[in-house]
N, C-alpha and C positions, 0 to 999 in steps of 0.2 A: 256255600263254602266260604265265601270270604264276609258275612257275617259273623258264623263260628271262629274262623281263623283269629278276627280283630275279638271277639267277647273274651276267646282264652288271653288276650295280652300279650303276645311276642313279643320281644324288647323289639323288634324289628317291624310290627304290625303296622301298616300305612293309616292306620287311624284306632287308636285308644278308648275300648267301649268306654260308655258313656250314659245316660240316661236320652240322646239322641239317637243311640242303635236299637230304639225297641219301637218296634210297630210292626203293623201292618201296611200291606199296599191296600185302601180302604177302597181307591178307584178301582180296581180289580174286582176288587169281594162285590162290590157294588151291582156291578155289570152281570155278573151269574146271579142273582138275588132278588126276589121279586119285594120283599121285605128288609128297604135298611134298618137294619139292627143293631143297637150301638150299647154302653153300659159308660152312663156320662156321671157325674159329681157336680154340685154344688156345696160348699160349706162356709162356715165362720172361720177358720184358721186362717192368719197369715201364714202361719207355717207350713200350709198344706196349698200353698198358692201355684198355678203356673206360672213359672219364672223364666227371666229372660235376663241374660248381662244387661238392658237396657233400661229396667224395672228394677231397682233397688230401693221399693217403699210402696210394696204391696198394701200398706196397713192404709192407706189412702184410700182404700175403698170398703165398706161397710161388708160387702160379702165377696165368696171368690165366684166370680163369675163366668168368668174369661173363658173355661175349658170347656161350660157344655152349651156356649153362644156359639165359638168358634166352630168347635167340631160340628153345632148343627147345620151351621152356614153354611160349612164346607160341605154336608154331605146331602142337603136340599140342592146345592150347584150339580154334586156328581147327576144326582136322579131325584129333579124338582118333582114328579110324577107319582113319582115312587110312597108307598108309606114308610115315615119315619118312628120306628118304634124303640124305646129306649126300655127292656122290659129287665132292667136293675137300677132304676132310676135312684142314684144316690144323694139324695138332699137332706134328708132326715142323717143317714149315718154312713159311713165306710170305717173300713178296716183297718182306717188312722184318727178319723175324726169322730169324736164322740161328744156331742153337748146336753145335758138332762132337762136344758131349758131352753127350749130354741122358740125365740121372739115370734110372732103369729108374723107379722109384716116379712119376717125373712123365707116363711113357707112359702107366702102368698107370692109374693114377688119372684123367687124361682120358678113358682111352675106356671106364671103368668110366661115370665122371659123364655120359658124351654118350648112352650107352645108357641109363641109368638116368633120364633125363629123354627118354623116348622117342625116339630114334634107332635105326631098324631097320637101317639098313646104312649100312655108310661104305665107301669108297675112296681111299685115302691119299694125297693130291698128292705127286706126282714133276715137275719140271722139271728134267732135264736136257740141253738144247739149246738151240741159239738155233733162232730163226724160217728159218734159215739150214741150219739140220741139223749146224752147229757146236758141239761140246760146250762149254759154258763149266766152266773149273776150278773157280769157286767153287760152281757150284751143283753139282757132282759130288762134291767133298770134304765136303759136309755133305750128301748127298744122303740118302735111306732106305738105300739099297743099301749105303752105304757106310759104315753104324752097326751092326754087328752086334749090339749089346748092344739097343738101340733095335728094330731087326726083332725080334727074339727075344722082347722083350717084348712089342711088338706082336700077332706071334703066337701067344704064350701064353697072350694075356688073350684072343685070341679066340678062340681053343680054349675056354678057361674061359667066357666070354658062351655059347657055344654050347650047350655039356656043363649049364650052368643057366640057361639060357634060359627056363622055366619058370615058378623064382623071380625073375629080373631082371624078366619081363613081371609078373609080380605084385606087386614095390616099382615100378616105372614108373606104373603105374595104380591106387595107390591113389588113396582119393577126395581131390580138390584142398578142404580148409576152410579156407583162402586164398588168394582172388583179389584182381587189382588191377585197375582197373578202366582200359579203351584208349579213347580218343579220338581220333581222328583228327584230327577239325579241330582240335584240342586242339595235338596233335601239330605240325600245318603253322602254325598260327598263333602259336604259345607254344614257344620254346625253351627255359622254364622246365620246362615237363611235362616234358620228354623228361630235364632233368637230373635234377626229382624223382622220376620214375618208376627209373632206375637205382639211387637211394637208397631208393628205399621197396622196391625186389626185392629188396636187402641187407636190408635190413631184415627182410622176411618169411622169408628164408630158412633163420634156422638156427633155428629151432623145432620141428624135427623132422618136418615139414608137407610135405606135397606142394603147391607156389606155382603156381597158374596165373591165365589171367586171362580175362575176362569184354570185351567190346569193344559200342560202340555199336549196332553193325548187330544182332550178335545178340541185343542186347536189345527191336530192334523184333519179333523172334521170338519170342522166347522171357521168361522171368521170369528171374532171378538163380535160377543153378542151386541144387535142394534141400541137396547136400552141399557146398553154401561158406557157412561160420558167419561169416568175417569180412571183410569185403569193404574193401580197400584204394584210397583218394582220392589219390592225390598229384599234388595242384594241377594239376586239370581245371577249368579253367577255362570251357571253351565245348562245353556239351552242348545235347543237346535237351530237350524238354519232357516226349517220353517216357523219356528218364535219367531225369528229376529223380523222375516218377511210380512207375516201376519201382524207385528206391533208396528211396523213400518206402515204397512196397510193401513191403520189405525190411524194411525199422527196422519197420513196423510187427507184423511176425510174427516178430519176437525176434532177428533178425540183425543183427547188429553192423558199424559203420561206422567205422573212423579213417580220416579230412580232415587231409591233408598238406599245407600250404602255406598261400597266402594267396586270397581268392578263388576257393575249389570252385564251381561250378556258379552263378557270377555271371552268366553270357552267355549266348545262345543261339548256334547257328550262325553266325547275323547280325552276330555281336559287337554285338548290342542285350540293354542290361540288364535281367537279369530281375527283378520284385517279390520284396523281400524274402519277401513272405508265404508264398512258396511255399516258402520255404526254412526255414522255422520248427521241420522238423522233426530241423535240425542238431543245432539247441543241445542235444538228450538223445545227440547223439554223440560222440565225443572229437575233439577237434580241435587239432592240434599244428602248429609252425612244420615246414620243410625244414630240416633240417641234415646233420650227416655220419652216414652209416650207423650206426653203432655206436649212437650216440645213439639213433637213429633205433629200432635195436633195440631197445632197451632200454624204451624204449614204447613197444614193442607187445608185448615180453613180456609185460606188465604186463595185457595184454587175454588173452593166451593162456592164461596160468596163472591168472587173474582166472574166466575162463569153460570151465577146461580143453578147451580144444582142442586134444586129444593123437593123438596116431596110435596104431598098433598099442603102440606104448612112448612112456614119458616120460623122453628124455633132458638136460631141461631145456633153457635156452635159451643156449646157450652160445655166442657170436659167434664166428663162422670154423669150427665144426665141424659139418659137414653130420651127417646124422641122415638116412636112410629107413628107414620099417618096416613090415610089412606081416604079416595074419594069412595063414598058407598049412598047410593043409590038417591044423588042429588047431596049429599051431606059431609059431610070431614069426619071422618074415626082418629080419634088422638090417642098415644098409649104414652105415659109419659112416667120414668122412673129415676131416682136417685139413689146412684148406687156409690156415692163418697159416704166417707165416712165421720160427714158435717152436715147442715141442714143447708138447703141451697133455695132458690128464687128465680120462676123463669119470669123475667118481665112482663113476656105478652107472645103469646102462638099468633104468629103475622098470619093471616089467610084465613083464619077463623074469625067467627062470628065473635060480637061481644060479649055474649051470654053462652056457655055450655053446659049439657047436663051428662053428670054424673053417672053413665050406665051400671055403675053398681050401687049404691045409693038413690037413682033417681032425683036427686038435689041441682037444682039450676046452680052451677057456678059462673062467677067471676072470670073472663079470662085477661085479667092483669094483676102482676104480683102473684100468681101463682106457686104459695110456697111450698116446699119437697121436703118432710125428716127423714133423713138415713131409711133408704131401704122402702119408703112410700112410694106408693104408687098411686094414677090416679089413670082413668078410662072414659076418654071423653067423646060425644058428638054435637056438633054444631045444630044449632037452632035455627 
């Protein structure tokens, strides 16, 4: 009811639909589900980007990325067990975005990221017909069917997912030492959360780290899990009494906390204000404004290489260039992507050998100077 109330617009309505008032409780659906099942996007438009007040210069990145990285991360935490099955996977087209030419590198590279942030199968939206059983032309002429370069890629990268399917489950699951922390009421009551949370996921991202996130309910279960060292605030405002005790918990056995925004853990549920006193155990943890991603990164690099929290390799923290890695079976698995929308240069993977080979090419590479073009990727293991 007070969904409905607020989407009709009262002049008097306590909160103003929004593009904020639409979802789902995904941790719910999850829970009764033996199959998460989800209908994610990838495309070329800025115009079709997830935005945040903090992000005003999407066009900084080669592809939009961001919506079906986050959502998978986010729902690999709900139910890491679980299969994640994305069975209208939209990277080829949606029902805003349409491209006749979409570059082989930007196929490849989406369903590299979508599996690698655990997605076990996809099914590639096709609409071509009306309701009607009349073909429509436009959506025929940019259909899948109708991109041969695009299929081809498609299906070569999934040949390749399959053929190392092995190594891909083994950078998917390394362990998360960054999480951000979910709030729900947080989420329906505060439209601020929901932007800072987009900016603090950039944020955590290109550190080389597997980013996942930690949510309310399952903190009434459970403790802030053993392998997350740094545990992400971005302006949650309205927790419970067991957060605040559980993240206390935390700070007090050596894990580290950055508070994004203004106002962490001032409320309760009730939106009645909590006692300062219980929050006393902030001020030993760093505590920063919301702003724009990059920034954003940039401290919290600052915590990462401060307390090295590295993964299998350090590829330092480079903004826009993804980094997974992972030890498998005496060896380093490196996934390494560039998702600005400029060519970039990883100097050198610390912790890896000098020499690595190519698992899709099979080619010994170089590992110094390492260069990235927009939307490359490269898949490496140690010699």
């Amino acid at each position: 009811r007070f969904f409905l109330m607020n989407k009709r617009n009262p002049p008097d309505a306590p909160l103003k639909f929004s593009r904020h008032c639409n979802g789902i409780d995904r941790e719910a659906l999850t829970d009764i589900l033996e199959i998460n099942g989800c209908d994610t996007s990838v495309n070329l438009s800025p115009h079709y980007v997830v935005r945040s007040i903090y992000n005003n210069t999407p066009e900084m990145y080669a592809l939009c990325w961001l919506e079906q990285s986050l959502a998978f991360d986010f729902m690999k935490s709900l139910a890491p067990d679980k299969l994640l099955l994305d069975d209208e996977w939209h990277a080829q087209s949606t029902v805003f975005f349409r491209d006749y030419k979409l570059p082989p590198e930007y196929m490849e590279l989406s369903l590299w990221l979508g599996h690698l942030h655990g997605m076990g199968a996809n099914e590639i939206w096709h609409w071509g017909r009306s309701p009607h059983g009349r073909r429509l032309k436009k959506d025929l002429i940019d259909s899948f069917c109708m991109q041969p370069v695009t299929m081809n890629t498609y299906y070569h990268g999934m040949l390749q997912l399959n053929a190392l399917s092995k190594e891909v489950v083994a950078l998917a699951e390394t362990p998360k030492q960054i999480r951000l922390l979910y709030s729900e009421p947080s989420a329906i009551i505060d439209q601020d959360f929901l932007d800072a949370n987009l900016a603090a996921y950039q944020a955590a991202y290109f550190h080389g780290q597997a980013v996942g996130y930690i949510t309310e309910r399952q903190l009434i279960k459970n403790d802030i899990p053993k392998d997350c060292k740094l545990l992400i605030v971005p302006h949650v405002k309205y927790v419970s009494n067991n957060t605040v005790a559980r993240l206390k918990q935390f700070a007090s056995q050596g894990g580290k906390i950055l508070f994004i925004g203004k106002d962490n853990l001032a409320f309760n549920h009730d939106v009645i204000a909590r006692d300062k006193s219980a929050l006393e155990f902030m001020k030993n943890q760093t505590c920063i404004p919301a702003m724009h991603p990059k920034k954003l990164h940039d401290e919290a690099a600052k915590l990462v290489h401060k307390h090295k929290l590295y993964g299998a390799v350090n590829a330092g923290s480079q903004f826009g260039v993804r980094v997974q890695s992972a030890d498998y079976k005496g060896k380093k698995l490196i996934f390494a992507a560039n998702l600005l929308s400029k060519p970039v240069t990883i100097k050198r993977l610390n912790g890896a050998s000098k020499k690595l080979k190519n698992l899709q090419t099979g080619n010994i590479e170089n590992n110094l100077n390492i260069k990235l073009k927009p939307m490359q990727m490269k898949l490496y293991k140690t010699i």
